[in-house]
DRENBAVEX-631067 format. One record per residue (C-alpha): residue number from 1; x, y, z; residue in one letter. Coordinates in steps of 0.05 Angstrom, whole numbers, plus 5000, padded with zeros to 4 digits. Example, Ala and Ser with C-alpha at 12.3 -4.5 7.8 and 13.67 -1.06 7.14 Angstrom:
! residues 2
resi: 1, x: 5246, y: 4910, z: 5156, resn: A
resi: 2, x: 5273, y: 4979, z: 5143, resn: S
***
This chain:
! residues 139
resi: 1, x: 7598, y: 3551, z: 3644, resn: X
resi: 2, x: 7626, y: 3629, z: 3640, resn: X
resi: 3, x: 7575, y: 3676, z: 3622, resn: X
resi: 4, x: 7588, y: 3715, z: 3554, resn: X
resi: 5, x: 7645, y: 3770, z: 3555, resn: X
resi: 6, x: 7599, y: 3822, z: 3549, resn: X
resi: 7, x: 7554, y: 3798, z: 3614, resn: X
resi: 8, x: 7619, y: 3790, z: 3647, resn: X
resi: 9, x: 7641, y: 3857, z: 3625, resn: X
resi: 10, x: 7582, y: 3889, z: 3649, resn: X
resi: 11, x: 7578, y: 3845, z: 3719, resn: X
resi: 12, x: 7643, y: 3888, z: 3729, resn: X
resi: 13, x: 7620, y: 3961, z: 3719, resn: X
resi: 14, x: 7562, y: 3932, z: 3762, resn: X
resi: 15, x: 7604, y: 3916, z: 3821, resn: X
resi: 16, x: 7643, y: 3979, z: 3810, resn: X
resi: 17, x: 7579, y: 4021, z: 3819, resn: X
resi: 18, x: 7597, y: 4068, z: 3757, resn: X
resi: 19, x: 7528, y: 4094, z: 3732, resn: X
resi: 20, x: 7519, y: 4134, z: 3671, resn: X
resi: 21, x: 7543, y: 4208, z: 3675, resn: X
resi: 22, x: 7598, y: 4189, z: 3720, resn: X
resi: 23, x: 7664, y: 4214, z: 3697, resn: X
resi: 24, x: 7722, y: 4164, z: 3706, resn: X
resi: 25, x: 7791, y: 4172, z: 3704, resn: X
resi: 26, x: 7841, y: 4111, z: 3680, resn: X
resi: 27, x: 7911, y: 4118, z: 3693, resn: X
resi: 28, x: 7963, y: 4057, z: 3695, resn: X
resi: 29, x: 7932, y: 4038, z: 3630, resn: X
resi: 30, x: 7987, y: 3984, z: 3591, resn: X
resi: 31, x: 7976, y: 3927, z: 3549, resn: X
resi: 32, x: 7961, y: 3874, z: 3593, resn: X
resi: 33, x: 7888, y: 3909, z: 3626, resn: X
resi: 34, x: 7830, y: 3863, z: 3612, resn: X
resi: 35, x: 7794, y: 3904, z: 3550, resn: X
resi: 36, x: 7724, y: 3876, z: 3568, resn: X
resi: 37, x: 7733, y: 3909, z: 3646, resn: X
resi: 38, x: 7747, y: 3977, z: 3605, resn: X
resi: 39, x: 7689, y: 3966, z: 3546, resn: X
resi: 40, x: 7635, y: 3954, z: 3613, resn: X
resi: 41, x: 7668, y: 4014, z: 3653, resn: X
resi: 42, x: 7658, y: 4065, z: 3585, resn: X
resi: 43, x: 7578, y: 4032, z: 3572, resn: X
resi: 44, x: 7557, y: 4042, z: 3641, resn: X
resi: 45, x: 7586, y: 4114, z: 3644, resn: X
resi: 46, x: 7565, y: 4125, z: 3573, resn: X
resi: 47, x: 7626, y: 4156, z: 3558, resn: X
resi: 48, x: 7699, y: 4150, z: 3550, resn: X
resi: 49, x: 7750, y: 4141, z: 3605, resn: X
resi: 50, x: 7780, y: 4206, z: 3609, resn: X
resi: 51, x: 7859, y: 4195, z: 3624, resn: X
resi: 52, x: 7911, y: 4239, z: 3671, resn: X
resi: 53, x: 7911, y: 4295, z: 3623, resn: X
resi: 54, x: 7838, y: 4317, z: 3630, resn: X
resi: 55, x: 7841, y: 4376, z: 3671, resn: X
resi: 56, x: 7778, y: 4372, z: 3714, resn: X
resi: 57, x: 7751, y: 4338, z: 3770, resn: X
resi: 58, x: 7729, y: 4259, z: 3760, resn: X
resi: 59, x: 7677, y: 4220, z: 3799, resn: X
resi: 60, x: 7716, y: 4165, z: 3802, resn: X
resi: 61, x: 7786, y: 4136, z: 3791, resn: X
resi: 62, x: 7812, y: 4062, z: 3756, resn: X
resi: 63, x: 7881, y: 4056, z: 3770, resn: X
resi: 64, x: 7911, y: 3987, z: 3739, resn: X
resi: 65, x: 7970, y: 3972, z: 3782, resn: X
resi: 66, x: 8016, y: 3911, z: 3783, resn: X
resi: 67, x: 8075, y: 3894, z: 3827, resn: X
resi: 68, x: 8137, y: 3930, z: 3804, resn: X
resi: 69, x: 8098, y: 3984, z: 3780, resn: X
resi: 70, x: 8125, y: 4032, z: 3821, resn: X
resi: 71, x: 8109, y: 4055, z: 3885, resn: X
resi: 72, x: 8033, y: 4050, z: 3915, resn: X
resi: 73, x: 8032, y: 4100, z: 3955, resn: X
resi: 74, x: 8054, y: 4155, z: 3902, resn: X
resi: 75, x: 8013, y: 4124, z: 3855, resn: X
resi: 76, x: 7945, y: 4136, z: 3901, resn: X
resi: 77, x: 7964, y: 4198, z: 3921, resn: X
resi: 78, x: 7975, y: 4219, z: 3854, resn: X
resi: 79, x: 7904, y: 4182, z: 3840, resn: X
resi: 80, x: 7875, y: 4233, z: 3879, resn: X
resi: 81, x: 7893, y: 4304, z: 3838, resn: X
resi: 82, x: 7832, y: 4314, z: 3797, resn: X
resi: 83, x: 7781, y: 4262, z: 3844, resn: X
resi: 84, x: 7717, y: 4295, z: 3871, resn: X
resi: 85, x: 7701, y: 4296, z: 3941, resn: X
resi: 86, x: 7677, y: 4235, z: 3963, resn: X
resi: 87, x: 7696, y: 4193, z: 3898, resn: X
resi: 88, x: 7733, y: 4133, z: 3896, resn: X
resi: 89, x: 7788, y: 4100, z: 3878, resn: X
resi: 90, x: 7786, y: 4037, z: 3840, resn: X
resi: 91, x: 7854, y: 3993, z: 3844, resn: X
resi: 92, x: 7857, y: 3938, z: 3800, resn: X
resi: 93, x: 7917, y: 3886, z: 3806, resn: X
resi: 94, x: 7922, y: 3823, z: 3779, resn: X
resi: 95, x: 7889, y: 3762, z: 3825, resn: X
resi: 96, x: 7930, y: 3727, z: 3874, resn: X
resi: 97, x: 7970, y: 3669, z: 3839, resn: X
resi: 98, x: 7966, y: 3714, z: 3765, resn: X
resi: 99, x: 8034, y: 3743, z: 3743, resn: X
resi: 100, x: 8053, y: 3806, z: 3767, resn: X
resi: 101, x: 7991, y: 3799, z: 3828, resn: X
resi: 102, x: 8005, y: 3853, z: 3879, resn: X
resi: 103, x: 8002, y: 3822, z: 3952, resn: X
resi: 104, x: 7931, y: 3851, z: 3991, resn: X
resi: 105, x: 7981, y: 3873, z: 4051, resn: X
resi: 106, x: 8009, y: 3919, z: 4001, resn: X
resi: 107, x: 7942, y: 3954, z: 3994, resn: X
resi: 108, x: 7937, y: 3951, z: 4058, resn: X
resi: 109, x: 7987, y: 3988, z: 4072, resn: X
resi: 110, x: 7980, y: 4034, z: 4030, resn: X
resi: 111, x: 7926, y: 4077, z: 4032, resn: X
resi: 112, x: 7925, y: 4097, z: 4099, resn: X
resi: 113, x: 7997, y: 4130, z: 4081, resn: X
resi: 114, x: 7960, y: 4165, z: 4013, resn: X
resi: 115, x: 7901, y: 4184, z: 4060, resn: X
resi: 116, x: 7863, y: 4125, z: 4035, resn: X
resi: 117, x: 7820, y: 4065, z: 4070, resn: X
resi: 118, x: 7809, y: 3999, z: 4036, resn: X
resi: 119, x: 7722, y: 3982, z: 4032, resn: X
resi: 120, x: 7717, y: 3926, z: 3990, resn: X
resi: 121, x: 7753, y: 3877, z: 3945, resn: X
resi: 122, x: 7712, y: 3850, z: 3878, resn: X
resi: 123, x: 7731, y: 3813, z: 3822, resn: X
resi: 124, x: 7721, y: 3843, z: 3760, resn: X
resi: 125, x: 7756, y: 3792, z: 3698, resn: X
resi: 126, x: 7781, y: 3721, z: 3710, resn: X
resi: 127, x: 7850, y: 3754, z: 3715, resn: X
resi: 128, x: 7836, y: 3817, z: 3754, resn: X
resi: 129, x: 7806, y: 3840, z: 3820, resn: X
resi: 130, x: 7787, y: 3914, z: 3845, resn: X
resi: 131, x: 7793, y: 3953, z: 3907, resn: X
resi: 132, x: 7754, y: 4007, z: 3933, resn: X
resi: 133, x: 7798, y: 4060, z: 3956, resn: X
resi: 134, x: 7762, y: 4116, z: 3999, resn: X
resi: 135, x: 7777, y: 4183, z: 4039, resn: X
resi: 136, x: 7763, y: 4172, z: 4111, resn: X
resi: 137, x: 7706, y: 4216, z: 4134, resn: X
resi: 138, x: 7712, y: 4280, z: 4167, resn: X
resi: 139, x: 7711, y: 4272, z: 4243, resn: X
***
């Protein structure tokens, strides 16, 4: 049995980390995102996702990306403009077998070329998975 939306919803912003007073940038926003992923993300921040207009540094970045969006290196390093030291980068693409599913070598690729390394991979919607997108540490 699924759990309710909203429990699902907020199982996502769980696995995602995003506390309240976080601000969080969404960009790659279209039709197709999963609403309920979005809905969790702005409860646990208590606050609205801020988009690629805002101006000021974010704490964290959700970047909805699908293949033949573009290309993912640009996209991350264009991610990266307003995000705080040490914040992350949230990639969400549709799961493995779901139209427009970006292949996990992709990713992998990447964000080492954008400055980037790959932590984790969650699910966050029956349709969508995230990746946590990170700058190396200073040596």
């Amino acid at each position: 049995m699924n759990p309710p939306a909203g429990d699902a919803g907020q199982l996502a912003a769980d696995r995602l980390g995003l506390k309240s007073g976080m601000v969080v940038q969404e960009l790659g926003w279209d039709e197709d995102v999963d609403d309920s992923v979005r809905v969790s993300i702005e409860d646990a921040v208590d606050a609205d996702l801020v988009d690629g207009d805002y101006g000021d540094v974010v704490d964290a970045v959700v970047l909805w990306w699908r293949d033949g969006d573009g290309d993912l290196v640009d996209a991350l390093v264009d991610s990266l403009t307003d995000l705080v030291g040490g914040g992350s980068v949230w990639l969400l693409c549709p799961k493995v077998g779901r139209p427009n599913a970006v292949e996990p070598s992709e990713i992998t690729e990447a964000a080492p070329i954008a400055g980037l390394s790959t932590t984790t991979t969650v699910s966050v919607s029956a349709d969508w998975s995230a990746t946590k997108l990170v700058a190396p540490k200073s040596r």
